[in-house]
C-alpha positions as CSV (number, residue, x, y, z in Angstrom):
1,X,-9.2,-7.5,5.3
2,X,-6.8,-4.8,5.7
3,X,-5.1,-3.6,2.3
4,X,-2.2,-1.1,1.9
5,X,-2.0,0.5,-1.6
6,X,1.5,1.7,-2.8
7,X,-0.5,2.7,-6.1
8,X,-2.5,6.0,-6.5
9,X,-4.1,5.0,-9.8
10,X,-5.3,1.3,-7.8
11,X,-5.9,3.3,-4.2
12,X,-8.9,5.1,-6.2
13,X,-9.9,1.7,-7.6
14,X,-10.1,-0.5,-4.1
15,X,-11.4,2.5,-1.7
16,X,-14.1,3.1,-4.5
17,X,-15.0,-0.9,-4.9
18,X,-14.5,-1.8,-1.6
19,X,-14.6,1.0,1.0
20,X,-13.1,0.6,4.6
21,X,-10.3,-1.8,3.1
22,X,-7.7,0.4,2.7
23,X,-5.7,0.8,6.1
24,X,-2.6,2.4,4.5
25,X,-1.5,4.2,1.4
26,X,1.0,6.4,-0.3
27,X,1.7,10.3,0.0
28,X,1.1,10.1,-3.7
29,X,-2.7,9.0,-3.4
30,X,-5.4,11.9,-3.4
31,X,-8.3,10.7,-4.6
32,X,-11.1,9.6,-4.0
33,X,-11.4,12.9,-2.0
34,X,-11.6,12.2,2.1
35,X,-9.5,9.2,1.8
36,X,-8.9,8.7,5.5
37,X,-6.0,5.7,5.3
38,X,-2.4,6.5,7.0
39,X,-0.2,7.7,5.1
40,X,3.2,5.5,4.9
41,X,5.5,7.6,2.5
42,X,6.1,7.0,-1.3
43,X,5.7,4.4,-3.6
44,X,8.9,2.8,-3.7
45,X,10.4,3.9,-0.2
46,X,7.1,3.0,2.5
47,X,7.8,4.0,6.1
48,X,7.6,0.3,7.4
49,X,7.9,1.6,11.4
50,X,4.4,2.0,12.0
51,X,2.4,-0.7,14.7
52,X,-0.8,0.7,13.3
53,X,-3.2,-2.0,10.9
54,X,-0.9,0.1,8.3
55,X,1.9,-2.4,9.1
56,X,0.6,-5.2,9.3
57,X,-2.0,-5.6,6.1
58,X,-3.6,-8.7,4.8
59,X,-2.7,-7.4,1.0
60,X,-0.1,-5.0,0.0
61,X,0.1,-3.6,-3.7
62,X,2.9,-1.9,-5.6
63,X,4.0,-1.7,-9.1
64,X,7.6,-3.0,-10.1
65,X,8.9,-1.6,-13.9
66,X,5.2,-1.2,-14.5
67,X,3.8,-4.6,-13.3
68,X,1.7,-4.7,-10.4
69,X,3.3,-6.6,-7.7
70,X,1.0,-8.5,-5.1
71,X,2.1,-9.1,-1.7
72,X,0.2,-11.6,0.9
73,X,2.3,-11.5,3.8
74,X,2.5,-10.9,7.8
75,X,3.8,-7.6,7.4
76,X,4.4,-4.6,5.1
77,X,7.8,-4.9,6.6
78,X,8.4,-7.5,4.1
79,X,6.2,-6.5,1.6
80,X,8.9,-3.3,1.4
81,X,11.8,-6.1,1.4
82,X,10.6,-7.7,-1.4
83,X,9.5,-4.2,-3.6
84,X,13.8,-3.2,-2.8
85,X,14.6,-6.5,-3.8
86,X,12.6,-7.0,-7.3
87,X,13.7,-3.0,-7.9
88,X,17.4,-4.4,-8.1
């Protein structure tokens, strides 16, 4: 499973539960120390041009007004679209 993380506080939780999922994550996210994921941009703006596992994860997770938003999807492409489209 590849899993991009678009929260710092749950990019600490997954790579400490379940290291070697996380293919992507934010600018933001600095622990656990030696994170070795790509790095995709900020939490609400992702760079979504990559071709790397980064862009096209099994799981992608943001928050939204505080609520974590889940995203199971082909591509973090759309996983972006719909993170710009609940921020309306």
């Amino acid at each position: 499973m590849r899993v991009v993380s678009l929260v710092p506080s749950l990019t600490e939780a997954v790579a400490v539960t379940a290291p070697g999922l996380l293919v992507g994550v934010t600018d933001w996210c600095t622990r656990p120390a030696g994170l070795t994921a790509a790095r995709i941009g900020g939490t609400k703006n992702p760079d979504t041009a990559g071709d790397g596992p980064e862009a096209f994860p099994d799981l992608a997770v943001a928050l939204v007004d505080g609520r974590h938003l889940t995203w199971y999807g082909p591509s973090l492409a759309e996983a972006a679209g719909a993170l710009r489209a609940a921020l309306r």
